[in-house]
C-alpha positions as CSV (number, residue, x, y, z in Angstrom):
1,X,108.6,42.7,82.7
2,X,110.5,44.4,80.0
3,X,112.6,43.0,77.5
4,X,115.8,45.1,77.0
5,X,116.9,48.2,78.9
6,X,118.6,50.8,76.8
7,X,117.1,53.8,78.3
8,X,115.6,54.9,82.1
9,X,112.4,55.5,80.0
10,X,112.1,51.7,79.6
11,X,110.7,52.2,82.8
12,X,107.7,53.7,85.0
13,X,108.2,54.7,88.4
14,X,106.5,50.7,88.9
15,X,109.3,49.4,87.1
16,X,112.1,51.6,88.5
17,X,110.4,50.8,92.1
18,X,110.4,47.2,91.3
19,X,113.9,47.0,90.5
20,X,115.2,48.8,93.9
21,X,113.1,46.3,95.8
22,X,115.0,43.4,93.9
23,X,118.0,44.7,94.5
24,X,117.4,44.9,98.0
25,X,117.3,41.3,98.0
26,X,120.3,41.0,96.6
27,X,122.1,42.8,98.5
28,X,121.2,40.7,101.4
29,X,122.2,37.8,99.3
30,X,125.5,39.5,99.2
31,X,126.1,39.7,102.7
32,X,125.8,35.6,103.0
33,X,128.6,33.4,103.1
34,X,128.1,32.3,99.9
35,X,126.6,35.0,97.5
36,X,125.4,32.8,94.9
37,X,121.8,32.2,93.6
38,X,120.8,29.9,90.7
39,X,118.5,32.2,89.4
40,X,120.5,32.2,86.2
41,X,122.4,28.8,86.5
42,X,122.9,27.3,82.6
43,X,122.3,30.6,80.9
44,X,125.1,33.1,79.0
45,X,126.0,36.6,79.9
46,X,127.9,38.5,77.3
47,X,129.6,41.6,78.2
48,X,130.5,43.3,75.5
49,X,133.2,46.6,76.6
50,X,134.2,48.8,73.8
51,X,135.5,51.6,76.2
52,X,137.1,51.2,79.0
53,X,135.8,50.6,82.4
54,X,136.5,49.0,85.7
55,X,133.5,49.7,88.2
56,X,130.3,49.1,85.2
57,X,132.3,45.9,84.3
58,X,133.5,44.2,87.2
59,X,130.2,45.1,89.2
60,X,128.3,43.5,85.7
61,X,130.6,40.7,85.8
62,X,130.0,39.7,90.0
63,X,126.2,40.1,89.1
64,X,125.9,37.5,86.7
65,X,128.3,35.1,88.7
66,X,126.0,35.9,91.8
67,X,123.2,34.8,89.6
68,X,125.1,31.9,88.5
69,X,125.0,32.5,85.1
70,X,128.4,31.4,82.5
71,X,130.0,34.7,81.8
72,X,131.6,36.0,78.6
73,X,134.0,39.1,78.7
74,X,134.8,40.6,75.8
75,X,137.1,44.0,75.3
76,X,137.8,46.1,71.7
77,X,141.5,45.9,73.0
78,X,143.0,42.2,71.9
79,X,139.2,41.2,70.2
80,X,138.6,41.0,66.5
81,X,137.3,44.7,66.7
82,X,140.6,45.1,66.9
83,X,141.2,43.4,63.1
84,X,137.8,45.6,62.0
85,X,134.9,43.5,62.4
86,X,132.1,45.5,63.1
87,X,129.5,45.8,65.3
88,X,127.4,43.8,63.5
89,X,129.3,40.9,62.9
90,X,130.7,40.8,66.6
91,X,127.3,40.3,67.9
92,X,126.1,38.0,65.5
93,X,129.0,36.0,66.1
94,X,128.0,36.2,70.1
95,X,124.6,35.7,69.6
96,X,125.8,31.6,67.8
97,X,126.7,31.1,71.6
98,X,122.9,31.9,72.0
99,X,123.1,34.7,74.8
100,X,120.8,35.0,77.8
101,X,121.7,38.8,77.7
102,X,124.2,41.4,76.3
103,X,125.3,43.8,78.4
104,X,127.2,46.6,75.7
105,X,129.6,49.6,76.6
106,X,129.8,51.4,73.3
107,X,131.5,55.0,72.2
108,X,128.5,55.8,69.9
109,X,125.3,57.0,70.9
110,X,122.4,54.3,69.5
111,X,124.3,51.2,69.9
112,X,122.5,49.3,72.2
113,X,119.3,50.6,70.5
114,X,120.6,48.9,67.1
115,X,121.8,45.6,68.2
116,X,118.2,44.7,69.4
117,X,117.7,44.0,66.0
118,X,120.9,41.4,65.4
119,X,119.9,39.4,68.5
120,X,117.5,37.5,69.9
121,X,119.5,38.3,73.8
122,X,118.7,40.4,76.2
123,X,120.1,43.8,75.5
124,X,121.7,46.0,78.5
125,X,122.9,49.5,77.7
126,X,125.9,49.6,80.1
127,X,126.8,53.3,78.3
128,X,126.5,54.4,74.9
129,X,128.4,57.8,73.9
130,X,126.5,60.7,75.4
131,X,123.3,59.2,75.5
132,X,122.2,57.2,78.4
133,X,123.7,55.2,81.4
134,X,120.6,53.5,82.5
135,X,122.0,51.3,85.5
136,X,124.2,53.9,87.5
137,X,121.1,55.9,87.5
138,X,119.7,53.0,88.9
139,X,122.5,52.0,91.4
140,X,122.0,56.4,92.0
141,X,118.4,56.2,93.2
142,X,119.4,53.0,95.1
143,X,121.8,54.6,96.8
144,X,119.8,57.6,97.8
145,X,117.0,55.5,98.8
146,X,118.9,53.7,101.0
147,X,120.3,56.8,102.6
148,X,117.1,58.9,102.6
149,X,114.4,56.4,102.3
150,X,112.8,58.4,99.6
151,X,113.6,60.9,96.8
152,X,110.2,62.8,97.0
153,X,110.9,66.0,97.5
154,X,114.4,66.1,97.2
155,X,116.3,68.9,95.4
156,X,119.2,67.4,93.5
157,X,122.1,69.4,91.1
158,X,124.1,68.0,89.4
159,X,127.3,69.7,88.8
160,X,129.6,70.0,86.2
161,X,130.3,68.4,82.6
162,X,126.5,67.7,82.0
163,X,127.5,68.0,77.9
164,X,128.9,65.1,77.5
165,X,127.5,62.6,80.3
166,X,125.4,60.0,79.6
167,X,125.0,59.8,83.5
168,X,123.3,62.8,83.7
169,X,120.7,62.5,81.2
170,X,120.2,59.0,83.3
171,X,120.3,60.3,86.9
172,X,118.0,63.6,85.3
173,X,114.9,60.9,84.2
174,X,115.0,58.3,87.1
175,X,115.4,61.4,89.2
176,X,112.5,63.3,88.6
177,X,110.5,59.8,88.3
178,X,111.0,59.2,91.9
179,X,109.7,62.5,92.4
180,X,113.4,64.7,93.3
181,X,113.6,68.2,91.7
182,X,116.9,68.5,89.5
183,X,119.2,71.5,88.8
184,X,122.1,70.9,86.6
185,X,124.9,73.3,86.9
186,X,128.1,74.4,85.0
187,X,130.1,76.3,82.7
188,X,127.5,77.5,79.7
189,X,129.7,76.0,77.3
190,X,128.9,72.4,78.8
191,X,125.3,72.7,79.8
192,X,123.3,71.4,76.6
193,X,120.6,74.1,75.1
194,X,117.8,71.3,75.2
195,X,119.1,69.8,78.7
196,X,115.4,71.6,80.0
197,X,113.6,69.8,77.9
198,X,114.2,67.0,80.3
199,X,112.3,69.1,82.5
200,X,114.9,70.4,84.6
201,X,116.7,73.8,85.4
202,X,120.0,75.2,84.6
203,X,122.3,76.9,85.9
204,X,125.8,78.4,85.3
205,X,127.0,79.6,88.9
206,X,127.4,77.4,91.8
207,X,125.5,80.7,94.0
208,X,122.5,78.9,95.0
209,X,124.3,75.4,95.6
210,X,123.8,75.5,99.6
211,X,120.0,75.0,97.7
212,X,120.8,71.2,97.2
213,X,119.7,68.4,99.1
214,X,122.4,66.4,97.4
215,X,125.0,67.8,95.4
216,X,125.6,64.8,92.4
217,X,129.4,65.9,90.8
218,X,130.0,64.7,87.2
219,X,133.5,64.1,86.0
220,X,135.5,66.7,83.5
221,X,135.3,63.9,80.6
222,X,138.6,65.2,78.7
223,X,138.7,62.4,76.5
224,X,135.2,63.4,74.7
225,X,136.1,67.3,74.4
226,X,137.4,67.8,70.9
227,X,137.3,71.6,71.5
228,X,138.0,74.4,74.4
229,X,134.7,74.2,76.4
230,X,137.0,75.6,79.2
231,X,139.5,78.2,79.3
232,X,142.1,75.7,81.8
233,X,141.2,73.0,84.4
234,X,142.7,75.5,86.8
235,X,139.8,78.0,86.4
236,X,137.2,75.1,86.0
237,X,138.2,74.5,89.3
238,X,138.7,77.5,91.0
239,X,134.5,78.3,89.7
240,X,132.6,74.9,89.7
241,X,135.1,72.5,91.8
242,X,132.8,71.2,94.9
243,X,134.7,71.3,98.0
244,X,134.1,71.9,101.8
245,X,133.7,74.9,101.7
246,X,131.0,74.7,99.3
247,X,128.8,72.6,101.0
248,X,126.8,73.4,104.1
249,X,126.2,70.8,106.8
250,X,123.3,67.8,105.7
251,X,123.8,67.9,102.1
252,X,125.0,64.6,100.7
253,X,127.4,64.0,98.2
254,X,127.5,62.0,94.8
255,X,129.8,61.1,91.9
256,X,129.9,58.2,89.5
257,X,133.6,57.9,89.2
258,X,136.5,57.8,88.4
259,X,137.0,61.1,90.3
260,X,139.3,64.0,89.2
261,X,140.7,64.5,92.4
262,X,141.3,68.2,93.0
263,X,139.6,69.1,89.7
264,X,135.5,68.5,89.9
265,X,135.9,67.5,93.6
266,X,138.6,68.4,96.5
267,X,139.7,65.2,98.4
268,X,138.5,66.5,101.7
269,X,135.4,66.5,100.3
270,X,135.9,62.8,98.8
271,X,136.8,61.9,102.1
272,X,134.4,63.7,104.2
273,X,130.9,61.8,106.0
274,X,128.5,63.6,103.6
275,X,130.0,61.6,100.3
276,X,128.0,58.7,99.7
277,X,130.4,58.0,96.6
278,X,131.9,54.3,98.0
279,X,128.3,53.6,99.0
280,X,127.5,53.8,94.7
281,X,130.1,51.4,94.2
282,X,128.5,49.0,96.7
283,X,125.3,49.3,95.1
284,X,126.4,48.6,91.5
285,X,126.3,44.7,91.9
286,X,123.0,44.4,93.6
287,X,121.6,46.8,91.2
288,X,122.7,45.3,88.3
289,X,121.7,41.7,89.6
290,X,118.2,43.1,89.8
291,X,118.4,44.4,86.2
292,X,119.4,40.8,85.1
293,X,117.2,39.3,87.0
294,X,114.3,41.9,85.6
295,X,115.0,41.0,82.3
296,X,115.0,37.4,82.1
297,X,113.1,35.9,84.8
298,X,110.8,39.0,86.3
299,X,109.7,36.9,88.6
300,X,108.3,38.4,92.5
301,X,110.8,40.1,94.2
302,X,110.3,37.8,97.3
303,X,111.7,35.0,94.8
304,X,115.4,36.1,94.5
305,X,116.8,35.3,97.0
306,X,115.1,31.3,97.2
């Protein structure tokens, strides 16, 4: 049982494993006619968004109601962030309401890290600058799993904006942990020089893409570019854009959202069979039940859905 999740290296292929199993009970749970369990019942979840976000909050949201727990939202926009209280104080004000778990969006690589130490909660890295995303790479292998049975073996790239995605240094761990092989792939200016440290490979040509076993599509994150990493979106598209045409039959399709329609992905290929993107979206409340479920009860698996 682990205490806080702020990075996929929180967990062992066991724990990773463990998690995917839960979530598979949950999403059974999901199908009933009523989708609640009381695994949670009398206990506070804070989430705590200070970028925006509609699929890692709502799908964080259902998961705690599913588990029954009371659930606090709170957004920068309208908050007393927005009257400058800081980090700090916002969570030490949360934590008075004595917190079961904090689930925090952040702009600033490290911030889930450093509110471990101003609360005695849980702590749930939801997204924290360009660091990590540790539950959609979680909801990712879930996904696959589901499709595939197993990632052992697979060859995954992952296309696109790798520079400034904390999904990719996510999906690139719990990845390889489940035993897929991962390419990442894009522009040189947005491929990181350490990215192979992760124990990867890079490339900067889509040439050997028909390689992939799935083909995982980041978005062009526009907002986080304070310089010209790329000429125009025009010619980002016309080199790296994933389309059709670009994919051979059997290769599946990925992408966290929100899409760039007609930039990093065409919409025939959004809308084709081998995307598996809606499928992602499904996962992220069963997922993310598990993960609250991990971290304060970590009890059996067989047990979630009493």
């Amino acid at each position: 049982m682990i205490r806080h999740l702020i990075s996929i290296d929180d967990l062992d292929r066991g724990g990773i494993q463990r998690i995917l199993d839960r979530a598979r009970s949950f999403a059974e749970v999901s199908g009933r006619e009523i989708k609640k369990v009381p695994a949670l019942k009398g206990r506070t979840v804070v989430n705590l968004f200070y970028e925006s976000s509609t699929r890692t909050s709502s799908s964080f949201e259902l998961a705690a109601k599913r588990l029954s727990a009371d659930v606090v939202n709170i957004r920068s926009v309208g908050s007393s962030v927005d009257k400058g209280e800081s980090l700090k104080d916002t969570v030490q004000t949360l934590s008075a309401y004595e917190p079961a778990a904090i689930v925090i969006r952040s702009p600033y690589a490290g911030a889930a890290q450093q509110i471990v130490e101003w609360t005695d909660a849980a702590v749930v890295n939801a997204g924290d600058g360009k660091h990590e995303h540790p539950t959609q790479a979680l909801l990712d292998v879930y996904t696959l799993m589901q499709a595939l049975g197993t990632l052992e073996g697979l060859n995954i790239w992952i296309v696109g904006d790798v520079m400034h995605s904390r999904v990719a240094r996510s999906d690139i761990l719990a990845f390889q942990r489940m035993g897929a092989t991962v390419t990442v792939c894009g522009p040189p200016t947005l491929i990181p020089r350490e990215i192979e440290a992760l124990g990867c490979r890079s490339e900067v040509t889509l040439a050997r893409l028909h390689e992939a076993d799935v083909v995982y599509v980041l978005r062009m994150q526009q907002e986080r570019m304070h310089d010209a990493y790329v000429p125009t979106l025009r010619e980002y598209a016309q080199r790296y854009q994933v389309n059709l045409g670009r994919l051979r039959d059997g290769q599946l399709l990925m992408h966290p959202g929100p899409v760039n329609r007609g930039i990093e992905l065409s919409g025939d290929a959004i809308d084709s069979d081998a995307a598996l993107i809606g499928a992602q979206v499904k996962s992220g409340v069963a997922v993310r039940m598990a993960v609250l479920y991990e971290l304060l009860v970590g009890a059996p698996a067989l047990q979630a859905v009493a």
